[in-house]
C-alpha positions as CSV (number, residue, x, y, z in Angstrom):
1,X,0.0,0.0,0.0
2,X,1.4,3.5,-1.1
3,X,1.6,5.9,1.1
4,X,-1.5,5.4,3.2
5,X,-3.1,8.3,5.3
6,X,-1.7,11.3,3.7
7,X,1.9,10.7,5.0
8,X,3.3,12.9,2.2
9,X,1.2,15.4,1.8
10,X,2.7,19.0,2.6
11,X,0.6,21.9,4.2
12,X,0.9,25.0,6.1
13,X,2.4,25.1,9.7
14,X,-1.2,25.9,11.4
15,X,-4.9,25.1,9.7
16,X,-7.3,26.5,11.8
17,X,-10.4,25.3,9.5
18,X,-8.6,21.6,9.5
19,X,-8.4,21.4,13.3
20,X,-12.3,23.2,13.5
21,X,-14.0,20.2,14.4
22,X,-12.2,19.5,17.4
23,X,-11.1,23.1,18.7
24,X,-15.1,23.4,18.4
25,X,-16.0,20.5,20.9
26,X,-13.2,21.7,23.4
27,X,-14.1,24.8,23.6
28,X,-17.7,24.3,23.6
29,X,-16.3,22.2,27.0
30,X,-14.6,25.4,28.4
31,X,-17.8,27.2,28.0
32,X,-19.6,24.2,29.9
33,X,-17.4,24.7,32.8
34,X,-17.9,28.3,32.8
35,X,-22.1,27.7,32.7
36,X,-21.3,25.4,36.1
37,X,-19.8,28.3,38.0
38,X,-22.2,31.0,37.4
39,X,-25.4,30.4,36.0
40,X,-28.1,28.7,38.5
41,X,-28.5,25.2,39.4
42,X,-31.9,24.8,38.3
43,X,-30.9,26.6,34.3
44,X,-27.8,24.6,33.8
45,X,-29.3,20.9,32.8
46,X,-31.5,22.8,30.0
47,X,-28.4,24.9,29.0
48,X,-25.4,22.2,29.2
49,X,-28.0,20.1,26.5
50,X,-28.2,22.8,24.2
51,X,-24.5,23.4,24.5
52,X,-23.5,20.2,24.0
53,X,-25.8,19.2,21.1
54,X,-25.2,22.7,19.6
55,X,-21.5,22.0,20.1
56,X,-21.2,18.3,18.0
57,X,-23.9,20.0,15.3
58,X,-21.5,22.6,14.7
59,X,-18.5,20.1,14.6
60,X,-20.0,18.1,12.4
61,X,-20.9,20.6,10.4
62,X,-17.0,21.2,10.1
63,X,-16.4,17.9,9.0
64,X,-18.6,18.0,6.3
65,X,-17.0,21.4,5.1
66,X,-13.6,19.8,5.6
67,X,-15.0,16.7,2.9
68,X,-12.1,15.8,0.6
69,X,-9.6,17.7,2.7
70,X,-6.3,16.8,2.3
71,X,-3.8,18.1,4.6
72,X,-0.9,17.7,7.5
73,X,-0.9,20.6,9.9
74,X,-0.2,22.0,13.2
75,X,3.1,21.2,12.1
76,X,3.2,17.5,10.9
77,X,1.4,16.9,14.4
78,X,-2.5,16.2,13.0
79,X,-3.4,14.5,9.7
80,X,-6.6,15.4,8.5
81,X,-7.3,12.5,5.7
82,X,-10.0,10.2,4.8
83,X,-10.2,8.2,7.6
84,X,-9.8,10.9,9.9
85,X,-13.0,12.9,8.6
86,X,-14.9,9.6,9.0
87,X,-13.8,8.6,11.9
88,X,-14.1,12.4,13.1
89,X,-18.0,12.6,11.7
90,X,-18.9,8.9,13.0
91,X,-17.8,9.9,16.9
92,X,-19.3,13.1,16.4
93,X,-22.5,11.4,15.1
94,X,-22.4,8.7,18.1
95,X,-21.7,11.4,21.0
96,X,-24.7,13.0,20.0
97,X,-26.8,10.0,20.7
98,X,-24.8,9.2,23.6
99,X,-25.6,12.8,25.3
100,X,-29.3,12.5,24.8
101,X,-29.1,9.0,26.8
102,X,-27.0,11.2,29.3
103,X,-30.1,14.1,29.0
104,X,-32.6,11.8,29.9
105,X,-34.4,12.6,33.5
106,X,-37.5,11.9,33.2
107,X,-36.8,7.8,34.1
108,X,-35.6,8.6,37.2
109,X,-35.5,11.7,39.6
110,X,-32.4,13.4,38.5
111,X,-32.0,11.7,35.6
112,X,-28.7,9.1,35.6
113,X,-26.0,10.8,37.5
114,X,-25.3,11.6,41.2
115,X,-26.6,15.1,42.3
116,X,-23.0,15.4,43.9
117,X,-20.1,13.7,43.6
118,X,-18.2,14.2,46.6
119,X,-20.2,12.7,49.0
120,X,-19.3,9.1,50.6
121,X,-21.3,6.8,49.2
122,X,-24.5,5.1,51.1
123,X,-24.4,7.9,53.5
124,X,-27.6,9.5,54.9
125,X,-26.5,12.6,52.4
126,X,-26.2,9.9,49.4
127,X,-29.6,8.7,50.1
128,X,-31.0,12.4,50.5
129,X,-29.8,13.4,47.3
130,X,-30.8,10.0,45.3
131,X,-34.3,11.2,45.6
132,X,-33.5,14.6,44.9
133,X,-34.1,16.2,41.2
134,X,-30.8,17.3,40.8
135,X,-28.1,16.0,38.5
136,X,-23.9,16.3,38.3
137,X,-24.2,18.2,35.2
138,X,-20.5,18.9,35.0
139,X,-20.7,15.5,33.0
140,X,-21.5,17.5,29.6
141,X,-18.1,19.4,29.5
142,X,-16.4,16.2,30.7
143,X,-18.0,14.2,27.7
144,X,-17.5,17.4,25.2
145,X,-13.5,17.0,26.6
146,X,-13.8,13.2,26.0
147,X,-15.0,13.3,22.4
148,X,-12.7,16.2,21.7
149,X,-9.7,14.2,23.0
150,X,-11.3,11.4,20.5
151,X,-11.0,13.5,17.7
152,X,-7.5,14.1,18.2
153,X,-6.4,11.3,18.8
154,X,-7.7,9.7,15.7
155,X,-6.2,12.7,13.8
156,X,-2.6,12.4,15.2
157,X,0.4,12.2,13.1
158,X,2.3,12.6,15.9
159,X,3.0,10.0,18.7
160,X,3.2,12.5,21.6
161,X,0.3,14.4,20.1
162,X,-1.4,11.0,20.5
163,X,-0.4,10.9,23.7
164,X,-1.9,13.6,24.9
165,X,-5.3,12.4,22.5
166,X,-5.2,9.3,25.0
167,X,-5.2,11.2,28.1
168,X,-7.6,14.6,27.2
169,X,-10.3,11.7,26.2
170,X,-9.0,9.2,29.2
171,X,-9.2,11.2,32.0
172,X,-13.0,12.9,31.8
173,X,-14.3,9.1,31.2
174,X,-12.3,7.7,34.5
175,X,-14.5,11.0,36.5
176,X,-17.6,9.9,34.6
177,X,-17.4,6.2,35.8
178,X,-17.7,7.1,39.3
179,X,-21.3,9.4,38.9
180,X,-23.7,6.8,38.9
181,X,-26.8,8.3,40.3
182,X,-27.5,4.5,42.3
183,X,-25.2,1.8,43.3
184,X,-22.6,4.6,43.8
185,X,-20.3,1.9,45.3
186,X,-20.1,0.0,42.1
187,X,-19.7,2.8,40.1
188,X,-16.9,4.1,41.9
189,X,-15.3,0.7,42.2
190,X,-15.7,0.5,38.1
191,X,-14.2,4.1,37.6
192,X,-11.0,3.2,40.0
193,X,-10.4,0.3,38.3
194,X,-10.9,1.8,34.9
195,X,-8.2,4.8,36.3
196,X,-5.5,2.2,37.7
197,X,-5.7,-0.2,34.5
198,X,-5.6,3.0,32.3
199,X,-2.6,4.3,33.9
200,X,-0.5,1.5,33.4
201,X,-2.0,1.4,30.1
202,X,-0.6,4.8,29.7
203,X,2.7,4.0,30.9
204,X,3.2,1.5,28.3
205,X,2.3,3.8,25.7
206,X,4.6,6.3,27.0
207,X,7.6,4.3,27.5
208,X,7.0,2.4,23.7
209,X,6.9,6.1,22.6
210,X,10.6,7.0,24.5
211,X,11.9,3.5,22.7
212,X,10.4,4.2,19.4
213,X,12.0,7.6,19.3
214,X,15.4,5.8,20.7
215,X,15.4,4.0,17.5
216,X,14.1,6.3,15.1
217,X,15.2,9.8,16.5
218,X,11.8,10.8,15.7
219,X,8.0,10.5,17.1
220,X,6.5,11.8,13.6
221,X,5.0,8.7,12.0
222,X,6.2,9.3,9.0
223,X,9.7,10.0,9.9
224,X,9.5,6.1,12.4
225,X,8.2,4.8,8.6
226,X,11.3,6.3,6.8
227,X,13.6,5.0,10.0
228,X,12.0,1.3,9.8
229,X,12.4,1.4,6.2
230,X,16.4,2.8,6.1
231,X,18.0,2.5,9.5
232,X,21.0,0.3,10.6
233,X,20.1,0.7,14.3
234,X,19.1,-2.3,16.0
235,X,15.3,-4.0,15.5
236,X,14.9,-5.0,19.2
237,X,14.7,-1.2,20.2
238,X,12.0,-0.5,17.6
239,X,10.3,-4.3,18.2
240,X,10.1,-3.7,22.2
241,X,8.9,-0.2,21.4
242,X,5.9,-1.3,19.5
243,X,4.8,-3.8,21.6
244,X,4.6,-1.2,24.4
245,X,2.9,0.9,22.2
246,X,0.6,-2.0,20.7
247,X,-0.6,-2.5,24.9
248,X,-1.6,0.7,25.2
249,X,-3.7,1.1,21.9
250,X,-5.1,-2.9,22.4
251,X,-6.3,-1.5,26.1
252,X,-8.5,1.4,24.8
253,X,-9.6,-0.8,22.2
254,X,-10.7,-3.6,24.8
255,X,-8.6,-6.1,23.1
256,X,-7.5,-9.5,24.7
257,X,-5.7,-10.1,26.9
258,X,-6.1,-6.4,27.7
259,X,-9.6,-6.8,28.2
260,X,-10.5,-7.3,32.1
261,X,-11.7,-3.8,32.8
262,X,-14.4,-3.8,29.9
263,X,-17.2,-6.4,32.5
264,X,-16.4,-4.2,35.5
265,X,-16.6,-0.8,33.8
266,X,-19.6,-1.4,31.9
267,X,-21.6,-2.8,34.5
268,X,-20.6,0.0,37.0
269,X,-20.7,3.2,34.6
270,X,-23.5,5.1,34.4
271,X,-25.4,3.5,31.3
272,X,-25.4,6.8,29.3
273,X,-21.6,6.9,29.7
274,X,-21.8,3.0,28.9
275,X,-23.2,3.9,26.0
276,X,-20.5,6.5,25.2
277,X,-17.6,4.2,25.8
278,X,-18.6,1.3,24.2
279,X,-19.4,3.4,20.9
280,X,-17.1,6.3,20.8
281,X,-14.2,5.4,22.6
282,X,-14.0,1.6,20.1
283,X,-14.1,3.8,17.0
284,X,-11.4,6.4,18.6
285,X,-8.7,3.3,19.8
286,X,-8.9,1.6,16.3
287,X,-8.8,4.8,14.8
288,X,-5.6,5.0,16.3
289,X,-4.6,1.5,15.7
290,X,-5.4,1.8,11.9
291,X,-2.8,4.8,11.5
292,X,-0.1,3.7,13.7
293,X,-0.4,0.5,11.6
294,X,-1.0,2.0,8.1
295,X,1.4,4.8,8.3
296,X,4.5,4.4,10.4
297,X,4.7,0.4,10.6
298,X,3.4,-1.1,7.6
299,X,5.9,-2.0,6.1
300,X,6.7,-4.4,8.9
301,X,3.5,-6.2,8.5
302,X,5.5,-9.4,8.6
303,X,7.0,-8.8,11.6
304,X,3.1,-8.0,13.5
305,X,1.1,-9.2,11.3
306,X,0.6,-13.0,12.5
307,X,0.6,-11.5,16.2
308,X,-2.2,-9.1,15.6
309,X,-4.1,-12.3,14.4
310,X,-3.3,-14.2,17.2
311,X,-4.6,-11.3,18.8
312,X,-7.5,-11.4,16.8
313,X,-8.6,-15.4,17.2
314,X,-8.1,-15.3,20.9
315,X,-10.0,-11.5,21.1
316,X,-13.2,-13.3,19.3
317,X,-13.1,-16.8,21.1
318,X,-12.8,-15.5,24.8
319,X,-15.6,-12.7,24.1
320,X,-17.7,-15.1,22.5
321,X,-17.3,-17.8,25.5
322,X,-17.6,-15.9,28.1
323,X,-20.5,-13.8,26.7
324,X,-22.2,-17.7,27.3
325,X,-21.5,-17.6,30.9
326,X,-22.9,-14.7,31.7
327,X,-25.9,-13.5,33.9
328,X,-26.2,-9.3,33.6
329,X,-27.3,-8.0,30.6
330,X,-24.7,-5.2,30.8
331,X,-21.8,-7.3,31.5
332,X,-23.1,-9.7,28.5
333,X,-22.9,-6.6,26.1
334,X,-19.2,-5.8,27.7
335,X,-18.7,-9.3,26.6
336,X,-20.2,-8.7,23.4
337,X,-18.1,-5.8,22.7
338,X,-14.5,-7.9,23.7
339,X,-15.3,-10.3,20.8
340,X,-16.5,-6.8,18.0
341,X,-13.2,-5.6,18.7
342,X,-12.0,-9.3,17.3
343,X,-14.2,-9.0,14.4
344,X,-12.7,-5.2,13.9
345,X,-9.2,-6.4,14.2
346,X,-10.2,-8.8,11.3
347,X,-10.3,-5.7,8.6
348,X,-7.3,-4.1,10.1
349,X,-5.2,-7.3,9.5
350,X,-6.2,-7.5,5.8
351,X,-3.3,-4.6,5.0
352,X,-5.5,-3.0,2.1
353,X,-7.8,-0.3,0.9
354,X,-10.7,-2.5,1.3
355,X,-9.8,-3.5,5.1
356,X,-9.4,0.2,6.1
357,X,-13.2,0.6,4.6
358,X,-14.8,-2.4,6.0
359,X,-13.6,-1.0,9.5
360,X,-14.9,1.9,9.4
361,X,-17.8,0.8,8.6
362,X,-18.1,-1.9,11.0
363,X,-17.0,0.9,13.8
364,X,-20.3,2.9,12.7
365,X,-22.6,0.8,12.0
366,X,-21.7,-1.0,15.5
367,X,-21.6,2.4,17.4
368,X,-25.7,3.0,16.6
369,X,-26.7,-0.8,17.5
370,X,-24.7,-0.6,20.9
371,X,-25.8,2.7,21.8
372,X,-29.4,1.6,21.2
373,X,-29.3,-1.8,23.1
374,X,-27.8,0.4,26.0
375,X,-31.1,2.8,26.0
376,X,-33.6,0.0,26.2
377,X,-31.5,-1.4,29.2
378,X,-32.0,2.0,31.0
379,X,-35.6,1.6,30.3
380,X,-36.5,-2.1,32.0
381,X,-36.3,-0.6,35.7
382,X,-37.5,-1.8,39.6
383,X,-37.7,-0.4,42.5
384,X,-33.4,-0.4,42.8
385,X,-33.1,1.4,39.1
386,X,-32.2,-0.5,36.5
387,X,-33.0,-4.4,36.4
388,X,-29.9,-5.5,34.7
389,X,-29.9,-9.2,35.8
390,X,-31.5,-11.4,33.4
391,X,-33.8,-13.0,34.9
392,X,-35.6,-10.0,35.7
393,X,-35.5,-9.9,31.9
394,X,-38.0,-12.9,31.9
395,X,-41.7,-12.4,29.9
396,X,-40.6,-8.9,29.1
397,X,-42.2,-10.0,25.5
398,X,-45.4,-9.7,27.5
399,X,-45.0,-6.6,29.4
400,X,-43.9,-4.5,26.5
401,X,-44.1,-6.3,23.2
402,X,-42.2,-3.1,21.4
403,X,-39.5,-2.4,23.4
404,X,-38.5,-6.2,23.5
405,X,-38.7,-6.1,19.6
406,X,-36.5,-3.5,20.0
407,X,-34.2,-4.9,22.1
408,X,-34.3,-8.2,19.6
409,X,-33.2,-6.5,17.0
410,X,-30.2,-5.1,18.1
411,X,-29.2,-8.9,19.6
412,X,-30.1,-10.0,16.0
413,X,-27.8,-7.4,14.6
414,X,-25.1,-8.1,17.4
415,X,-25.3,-11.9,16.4
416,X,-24.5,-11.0,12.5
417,X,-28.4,-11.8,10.5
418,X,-29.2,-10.8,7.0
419,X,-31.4,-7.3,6.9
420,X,-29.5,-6.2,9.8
421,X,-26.0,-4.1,10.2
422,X,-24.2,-6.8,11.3
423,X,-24.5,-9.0,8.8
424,X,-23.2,-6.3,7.0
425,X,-20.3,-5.3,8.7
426,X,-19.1,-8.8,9.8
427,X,-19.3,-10.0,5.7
428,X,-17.0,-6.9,5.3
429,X,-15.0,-7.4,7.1
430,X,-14.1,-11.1,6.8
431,X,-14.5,-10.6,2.7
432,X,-11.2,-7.9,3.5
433,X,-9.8,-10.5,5.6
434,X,-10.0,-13.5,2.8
435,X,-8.9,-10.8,0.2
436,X,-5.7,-10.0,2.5
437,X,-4.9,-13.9,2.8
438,X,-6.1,-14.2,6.2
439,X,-8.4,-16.9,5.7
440,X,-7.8,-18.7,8.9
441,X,-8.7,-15.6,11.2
442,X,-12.2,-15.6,8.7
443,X,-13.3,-19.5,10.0
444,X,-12.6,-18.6,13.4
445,X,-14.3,-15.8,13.6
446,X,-17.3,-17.5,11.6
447,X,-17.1,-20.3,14.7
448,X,-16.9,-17.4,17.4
449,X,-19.8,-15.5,15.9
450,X,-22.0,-19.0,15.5
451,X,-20.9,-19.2,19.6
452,X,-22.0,-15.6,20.4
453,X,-25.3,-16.0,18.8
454,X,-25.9,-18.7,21.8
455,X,-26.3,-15.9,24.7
456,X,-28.1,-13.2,22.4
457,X,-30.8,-15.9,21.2
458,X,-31.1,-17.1,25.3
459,X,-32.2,-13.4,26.1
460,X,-35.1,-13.3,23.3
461,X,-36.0,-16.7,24.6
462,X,-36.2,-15.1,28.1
463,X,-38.2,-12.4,26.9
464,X,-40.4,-14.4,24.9
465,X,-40.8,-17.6,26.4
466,X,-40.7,-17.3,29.9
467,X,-43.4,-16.5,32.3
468,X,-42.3,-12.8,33.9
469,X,-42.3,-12.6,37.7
470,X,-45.3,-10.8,39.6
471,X,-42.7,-8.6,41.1
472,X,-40.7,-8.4,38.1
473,X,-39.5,-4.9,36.7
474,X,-41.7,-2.6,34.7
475,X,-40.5,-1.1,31.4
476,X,-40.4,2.9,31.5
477,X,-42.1,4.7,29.0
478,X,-39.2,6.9,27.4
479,X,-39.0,10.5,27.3
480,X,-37.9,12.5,24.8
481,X,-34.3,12.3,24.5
482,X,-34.3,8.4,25.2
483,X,-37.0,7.5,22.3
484,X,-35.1,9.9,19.8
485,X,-31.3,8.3,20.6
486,X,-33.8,4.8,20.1
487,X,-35.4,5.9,16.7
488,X,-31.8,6.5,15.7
489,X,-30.7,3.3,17.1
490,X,-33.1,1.3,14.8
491,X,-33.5,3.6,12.1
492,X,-29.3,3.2,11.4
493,X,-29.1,-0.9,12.1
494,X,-32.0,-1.7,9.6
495,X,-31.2,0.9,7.0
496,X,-27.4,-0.5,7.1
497,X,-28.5,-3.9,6.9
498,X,-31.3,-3.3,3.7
499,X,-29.4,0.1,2.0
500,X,-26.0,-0.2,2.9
501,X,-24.3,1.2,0.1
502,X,-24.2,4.3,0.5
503,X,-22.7,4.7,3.9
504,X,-19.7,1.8,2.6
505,X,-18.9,4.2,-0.3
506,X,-18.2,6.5,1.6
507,X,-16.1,4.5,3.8
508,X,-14.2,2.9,0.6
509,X,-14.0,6.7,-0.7
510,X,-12.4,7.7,2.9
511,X,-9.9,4.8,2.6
512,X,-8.9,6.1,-0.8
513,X,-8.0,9.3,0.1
514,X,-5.4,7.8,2.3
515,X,-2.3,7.4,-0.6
């Protein structure tokens, strides 16, 4: 592959309208924390939603503008290409959704998130503010700063600016872990778990950064490309920094064996911020991945190639197996996600044109069906909030016939059926992977997928076949922001199951922008 994601394109020292989409959603954050210091508690929920919302319809506005653009700036540090703008429009496009899940109030007083944070959890003050109908809306700027970081760190042509991508869209998620509005213990267990594990994480990336720039006296990808292609320095240096780097990348990305915060941190997150990671933060990490691979080490491929599909195999089969075993609907879906980010990896390893387009539509197309099975699980509620375990999932057929359709087809998508996205993205992706010769990686993720369809089909049978419990949960009529990020949710997974072609143009016109 020549030249992939504009590594020798020339441009001006500083494009302000190149870096607009981002500058746009991080400043839009500034504002929000200036809107949670001086204007009144009970104004600042109505005006951190229109901020935000106003914030990513602006920024995506820039992307579009930006359409066919072109160009390295901020000297050589950003790379806006292709991929970029896609990736770029599809977080943009999934935050949205993502903040009206984290809008919602009306299914429970205060809507998702603790009314303050600092406040020991269980105490009589917890309690007090649980039924009050206050929220922590300081979680708007923090998710504007997340997606901002995102969009950075998809863009970077730089290591240390990706770096510093990581840790702007890192650090607001670790705070938004710990909000959880009920079972503030678990959430704040989830969010210092996430924090430790992302720290070391980190770390790795950092250090595979200093070793990478040991070797190649440069952290500018295209300068490590011209270093692995020409230097006479020694491969261990370069080898040991990738694989540092390749740790921190496969954590964000919930990759195997790097994998064991995803149960923990999905079940104890707030759902809305659920939601937001298991969408946004996917398409961000292989964002990353795909131009760290594609630009400054491809033409290693033989050296990491047959790694990343070890990776790959064992990423699908342990997501897939212990998706089986589980018992909580969220901490299925974490599962769920573990063995995606196999399927994902099976584009990137096809090392062309037609891999780089599969995955990005896979990472959009997957972003609306997760985000959408996430909103109907904050809708199926008891007395305690949200009725997560499954059995309290039995005869939900029969309490609420269209919001257990709903809920079956995104498992159907999940599970990979015709008419549905992920049949779509999952024949993508493996016809990149056959293409590329990595026809191996292909059967085992057919047999992984044929596994992961086991736990999915046991959750329509529970809502269909089983008799529901007299004191079993009732299903919340949704307000406004919940039934909208829902109508999206369908409206994408059927439309890119039936009429897919438009969106994997695009994708296969994003990819081609990248020699």
């Amino acid at each position: 592959m020549n030249d992939l994601l504009a590594a020798d394109i020339e441009a001006p020292k500083l494009d302000y309208g190149a870096l607009s989409p981002m500058l746009i959603l991080l400043g839009a954050a500034c504002v929000g924390i200036l809107v949670e210091a001086f204007v009144p508690r009970r104004a600042r929920h109505l005006v951190q939603v229109v901020l935000s919302l106003g914030a990513l319809a602006a920024a995506f506005v820039a992307v579009v503008v930006q359409a066919k653009t072109e160009v390295i700036t901020a000297a050589g540090a950003v790379a806006i290409d292709g991929p970029a703008l896609f990736l770029s429009g599809s977080i943009i496009v999934l935050g949205a959704v993502s903040v009206l899940l984290m809008a919602e109030r009306s299914l429970d007083v205060g809507g998702s998130f603790v009314a303050q944070a600092a406040i020991v959890a269980g105490s009589p003050s917890d309690r007090r503010l649980a039924s009050e109908p206050t929220s922590h809306t300081e979680a708007f700027p923090l998710a504007l700063f997340a997606l901002g970081g995102m969009l950075l760190f998809v863009s970077a042509n730089d290591l240390l600016i990706m770096f510093v991508g990581l840790e702007v869209l890192s650090l607001p998620l670790y705070l938004l872990c710990a909000l959880a509005r009920r079972r503030r213990l678990i959430s704040q267990e989830a969010a210092v778990k996430y924090f430790l594990l992302g720290a070391f994480a980190s770390a790795f990336f950092l250090y595979g950064v200093a070793l990478i720039y040991g070797y190649a006296g440069a952290v500018d990808l295209r300068a490590i490309r011209d270093s692995v292609n020409s230097s006479p320095a020694d491969d261990v240096l370069l080898f040991l920094g990738f694989a540092m780097l390749l740790i921190g990348l496969l954590f964000k990305a919930g990759v195997v064996p790097f994998h064991s915060w995803t149960p923990d941190v999905y079940q104890g997150a707030p759902t809305p911020v659920t939601a937001l990671m298991a969408a946004c933060t996917k398409v961000a990490a292989f964002g990353a991945i795909l131009r760290v691979f594609y630009v400054a080490f491809q033409s290693t491929k033989w050296d990491w190639r047959p790694v990343l599909i070890g990776i790959a195999m064992l990423t699908m089969v342990v997501g897939a197996v212990l998706a089986v075993t589980q018992t909580d609907i969220k901490r299925l879906l974490a599962y769920s996600s573990v063995a995606n980010a196999g399927f994902i990896l099976t584009g990137v390893v096809a090392l062309t044109e037609k891999g780089v387009s599969s995955t990005l539509f896979y990472l959009a197309a997957y972003g609306f069906t997760t985000i959408g099975a996430f909103a109907v699980v904050m809708l199926v509620r008891d007395a305690d909030g949200e009725a997560t375990h499954l059995s309290r999932w039995a005869g939900l057929g029969r309490r609420s016939p269209l919001y257990a359709g709903v809920m079956t087809l995104f498992l159907l998508a999940f599970a990979g059926l015709p008419l549905t996205s992920g049949f779509i993205s999952k024949f993508a992706v493996f016809a990149a992977a056959i293409d590329g010769n990595a026809t191996s990686l292909v059967i085992v993720g057919v047999i992984a997928s044929m596994v992961l369809a086991f736990p999915y089909l046991r959750v329509i049978v529970l809502m269909y076949l089983s008799d529901p419990a007299e004191d079993g949960p009732t299903v919340s009529v949704p307000g406004g922001f919940t039934a909208a990020a829902l109508t999206i949710g369908v409206l994408a997974t059927l439309a890119l199951g039936v009429v897919p072609t438009q969106l994997l143009d695009l994708a296969g016109q994003a990819a081609q922008f990248v020699r």
